[in-house]
C-alpha positions as CSV (number, residue, x, y, z in Angstrom):
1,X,-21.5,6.5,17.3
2,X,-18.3,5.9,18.8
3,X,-17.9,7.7,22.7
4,X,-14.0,7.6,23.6
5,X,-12.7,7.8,26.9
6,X,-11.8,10.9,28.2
7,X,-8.0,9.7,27.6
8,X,-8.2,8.2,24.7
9,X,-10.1,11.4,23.0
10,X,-7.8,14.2,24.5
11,X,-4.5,12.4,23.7
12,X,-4.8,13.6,19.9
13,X,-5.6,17.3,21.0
14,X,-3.0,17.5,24.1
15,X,-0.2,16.4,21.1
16,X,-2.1,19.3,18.7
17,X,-1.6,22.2,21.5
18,X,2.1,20.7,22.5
19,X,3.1,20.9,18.7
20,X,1.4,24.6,19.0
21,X,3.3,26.0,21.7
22,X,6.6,24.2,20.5
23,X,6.2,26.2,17.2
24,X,5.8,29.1,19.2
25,X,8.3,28.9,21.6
26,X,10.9,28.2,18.3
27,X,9.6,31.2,16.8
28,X,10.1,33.3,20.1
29,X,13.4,32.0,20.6
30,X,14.4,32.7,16.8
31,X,15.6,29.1,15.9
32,X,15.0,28.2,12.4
33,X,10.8,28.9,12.5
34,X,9.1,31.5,10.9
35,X,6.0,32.4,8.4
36,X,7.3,29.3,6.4
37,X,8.0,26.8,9.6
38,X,4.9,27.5,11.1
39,X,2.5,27.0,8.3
40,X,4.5,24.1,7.7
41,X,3.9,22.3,11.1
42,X,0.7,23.2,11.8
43,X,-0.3,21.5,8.4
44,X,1.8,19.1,10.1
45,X,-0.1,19.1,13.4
46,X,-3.3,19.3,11.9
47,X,-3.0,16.1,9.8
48,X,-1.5,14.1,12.5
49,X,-4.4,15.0,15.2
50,X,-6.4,14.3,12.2
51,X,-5.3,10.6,11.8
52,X,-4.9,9.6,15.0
53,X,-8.4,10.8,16.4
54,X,-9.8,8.9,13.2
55,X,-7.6,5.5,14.4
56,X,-8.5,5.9,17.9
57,X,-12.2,6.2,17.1
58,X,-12.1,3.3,14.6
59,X,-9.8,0.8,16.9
60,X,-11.4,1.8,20.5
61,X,-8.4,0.3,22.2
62,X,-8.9,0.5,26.0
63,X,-6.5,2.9,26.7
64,X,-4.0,5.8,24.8
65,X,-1.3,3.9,27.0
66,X,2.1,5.2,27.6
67,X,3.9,4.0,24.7
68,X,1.6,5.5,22.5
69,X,2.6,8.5,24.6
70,X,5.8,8.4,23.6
71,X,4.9,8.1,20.0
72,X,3.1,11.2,20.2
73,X,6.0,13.0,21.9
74,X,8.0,11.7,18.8
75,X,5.4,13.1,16.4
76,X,5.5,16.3,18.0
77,X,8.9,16.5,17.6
78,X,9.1,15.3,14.1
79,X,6.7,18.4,13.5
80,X,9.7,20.6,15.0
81,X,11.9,19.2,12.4
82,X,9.1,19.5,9.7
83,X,8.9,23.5,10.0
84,X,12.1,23.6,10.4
85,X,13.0,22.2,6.7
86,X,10.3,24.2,5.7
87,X,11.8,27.2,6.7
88,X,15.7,26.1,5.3
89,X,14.2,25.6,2.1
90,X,12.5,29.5,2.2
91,X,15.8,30.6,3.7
92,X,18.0,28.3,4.1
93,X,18.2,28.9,8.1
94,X,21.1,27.2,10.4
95,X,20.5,23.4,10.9
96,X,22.0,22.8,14.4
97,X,17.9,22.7,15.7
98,X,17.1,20.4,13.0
99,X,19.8,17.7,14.0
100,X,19.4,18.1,17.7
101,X,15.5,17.7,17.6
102,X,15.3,14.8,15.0
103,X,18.3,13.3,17.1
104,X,15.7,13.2,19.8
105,X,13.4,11.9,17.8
106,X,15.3,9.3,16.4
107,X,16.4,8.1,19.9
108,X,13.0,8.0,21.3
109,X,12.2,5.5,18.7
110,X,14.0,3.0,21.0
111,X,11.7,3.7,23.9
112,X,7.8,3.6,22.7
113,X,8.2,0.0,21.7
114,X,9.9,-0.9,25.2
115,X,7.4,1.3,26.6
116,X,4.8,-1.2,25.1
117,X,5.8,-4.5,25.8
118,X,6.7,-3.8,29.3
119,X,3.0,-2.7,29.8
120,X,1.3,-5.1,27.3
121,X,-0.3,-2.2,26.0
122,X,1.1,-3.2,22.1
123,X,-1.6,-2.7,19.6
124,X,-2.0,-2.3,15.8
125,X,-3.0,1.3,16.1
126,X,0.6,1.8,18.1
127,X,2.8,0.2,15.8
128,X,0.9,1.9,12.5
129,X,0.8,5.4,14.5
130,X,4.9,4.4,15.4
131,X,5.3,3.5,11.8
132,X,4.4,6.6,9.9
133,X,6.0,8.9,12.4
134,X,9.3,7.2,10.9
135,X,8.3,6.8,7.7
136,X,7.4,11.3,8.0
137,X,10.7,11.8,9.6
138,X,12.4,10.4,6.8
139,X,10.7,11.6,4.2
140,X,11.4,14.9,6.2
141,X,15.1,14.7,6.3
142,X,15.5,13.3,3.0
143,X,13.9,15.8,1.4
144,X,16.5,18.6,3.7
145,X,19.5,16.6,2.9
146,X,18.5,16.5,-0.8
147,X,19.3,20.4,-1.0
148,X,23.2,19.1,-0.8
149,X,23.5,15.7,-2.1
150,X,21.3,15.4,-4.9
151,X,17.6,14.3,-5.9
152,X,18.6,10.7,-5.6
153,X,18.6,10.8,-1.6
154,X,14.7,11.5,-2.1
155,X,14.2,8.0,-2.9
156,X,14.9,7.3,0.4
157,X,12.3,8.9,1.7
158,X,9.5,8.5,-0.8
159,X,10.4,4.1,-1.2
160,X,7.8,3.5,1.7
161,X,5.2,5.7,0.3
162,X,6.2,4.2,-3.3
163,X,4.9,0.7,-1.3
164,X,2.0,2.0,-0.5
165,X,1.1,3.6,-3.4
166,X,2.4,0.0,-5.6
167,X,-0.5,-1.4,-3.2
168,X,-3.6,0.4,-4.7
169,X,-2.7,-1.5,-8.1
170,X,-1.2,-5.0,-6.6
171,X,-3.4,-5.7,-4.1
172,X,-1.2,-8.5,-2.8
173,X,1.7,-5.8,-1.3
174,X,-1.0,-4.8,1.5
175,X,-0.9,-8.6,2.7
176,X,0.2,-8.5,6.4
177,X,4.6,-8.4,7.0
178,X,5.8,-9.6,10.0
179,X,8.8,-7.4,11.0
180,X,12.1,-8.8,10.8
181,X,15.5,-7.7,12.9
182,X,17.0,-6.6,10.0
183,X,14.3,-5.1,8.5
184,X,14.1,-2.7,11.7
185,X,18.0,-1.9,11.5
186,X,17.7,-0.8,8.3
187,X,14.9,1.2,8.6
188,X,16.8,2.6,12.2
189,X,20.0,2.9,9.4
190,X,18.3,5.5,7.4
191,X,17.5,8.0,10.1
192,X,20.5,7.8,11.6
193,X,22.8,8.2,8.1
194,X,20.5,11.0,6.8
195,X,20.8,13.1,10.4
196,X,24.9,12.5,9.8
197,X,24.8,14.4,6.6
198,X,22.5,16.9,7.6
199,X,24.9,17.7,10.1
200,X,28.0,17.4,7.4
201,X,30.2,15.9,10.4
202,X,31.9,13.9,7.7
203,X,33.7,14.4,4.5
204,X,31.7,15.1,1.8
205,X,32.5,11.5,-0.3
206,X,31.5,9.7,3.3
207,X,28.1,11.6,3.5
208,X,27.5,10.2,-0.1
209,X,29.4,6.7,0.7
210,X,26.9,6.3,3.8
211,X,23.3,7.5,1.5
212,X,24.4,5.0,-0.9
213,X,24.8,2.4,1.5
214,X,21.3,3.3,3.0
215,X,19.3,3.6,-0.2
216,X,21.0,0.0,-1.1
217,X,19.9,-1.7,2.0
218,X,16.6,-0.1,1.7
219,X,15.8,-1.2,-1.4
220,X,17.1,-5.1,-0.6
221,X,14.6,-4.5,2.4
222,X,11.8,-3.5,0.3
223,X,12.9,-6.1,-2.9
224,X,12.8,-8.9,-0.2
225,X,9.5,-7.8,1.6
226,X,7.7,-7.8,-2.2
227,X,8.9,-11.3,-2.6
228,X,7.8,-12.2,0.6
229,X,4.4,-11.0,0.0
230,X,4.1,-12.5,-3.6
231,X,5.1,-15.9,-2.1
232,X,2.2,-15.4,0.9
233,X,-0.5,-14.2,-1.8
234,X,-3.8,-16.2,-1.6
């Protein structure tokens, strides 16, 4: 049996009481959390201490590190925004908390690889825990801005988990993908144009001009990335 380091077997339960007490204190303070919210992300909270003690048992990397640090801090927020929906969907609650918290969350995403690279402490546990935290967030927010634009913005949210999914059958989509630059701005375009119409800053016919845009771009992204793998397949 696997014995983690005191760090490195903590890290998972320090994020589970930090998404605890951030429920709380959104309760106490009245912002968009109740019965609904809080169910919602401790599900949340649950699955993601869950998943990361599993990949930090089955990886054993030397240390939790600080980028994965910020990861975590990313993932607690993205639970924020994850009882928040919740709760909008019960009773459709004020989103000013939901666009400030997943603009955090969104910005942070700019720091944990930084973060790694400066330290050399980039692994595949890292970039896989970094990855699903996005691929969440979206899914999140897709599935809140949905309520206003239509079912179609959904697809946004669910393409990545469509991959996956696509892999069980084709086992050549779960060949390795290097990342590309403009695979990552289009993946950072999607957060950032479904957080604009959450907020409804914009006309309503830009909000829908700019979800276009991003569920185009994502599925070149994904379109190019099958090809890709169906050219590399043994």
């Amino acid at each position: 049996m696997v014995t983690l380091p005191a760090s490195r077997r903590t890290a998972p339960m320090v994020g589970l009481g930090a998404q605890l007490v951030l429920l709380t204190l959104l309760w106490a303070a009245g912002v968009c959390v109740g019965v609904a919210g809080w169910l919602a992300g401790t599900a949340y909270a649950v699955v993601v201490w869950a998943a990361l003690r599993s990949g930090l048992r089955r990886s054993c990397p030397p240390r939790f590190g600080a980028a994965n640090g910020v990861t975590l801090a990313r993932a607690t927020l993205v639970g924020c925004v994850t009882a928040i929906v919740a709760q909008t969907l019960a009773e459709r609650e004020p989103v000013t908390a939901l666009v400030v918290i997943a603009g955090v969350a969104l910005a942070l995403d700019a720091v944990d690889g930084k973060v790694a690279r400066r330290t050399g402490t980039s692994t595949a546990l890292g970039a896989r825990f970094d990855m699903e935290v996005d691929a969440f967030l979206i899914l999140v927010l897709s599935v809140f801005v949905s309520r206003s634009f239509g079912a179609w913005v959904l697809a946004i949210g669910l393409m990545r988990y469509a991959f996956v999914a696509a892999g069980w059958g084709l086992p050549f989509l779960r060949g390795p993908l290097s990342p590309t630059r403009e695979g990552k701005t289009i993946a950072a375009l999607q957060g950032i144009v479904l957080v604009v119409a959450a907020a409804q800053v914009t006309p309503r016919w830009i909000s829908i001009a700019l979800l276009a845009v991003a569920l185009s771009s994502l599925t070149w992204s994904f379109t190019r990335d099958v090809g890709r793998l169906w050219r590399a397949r043994p």
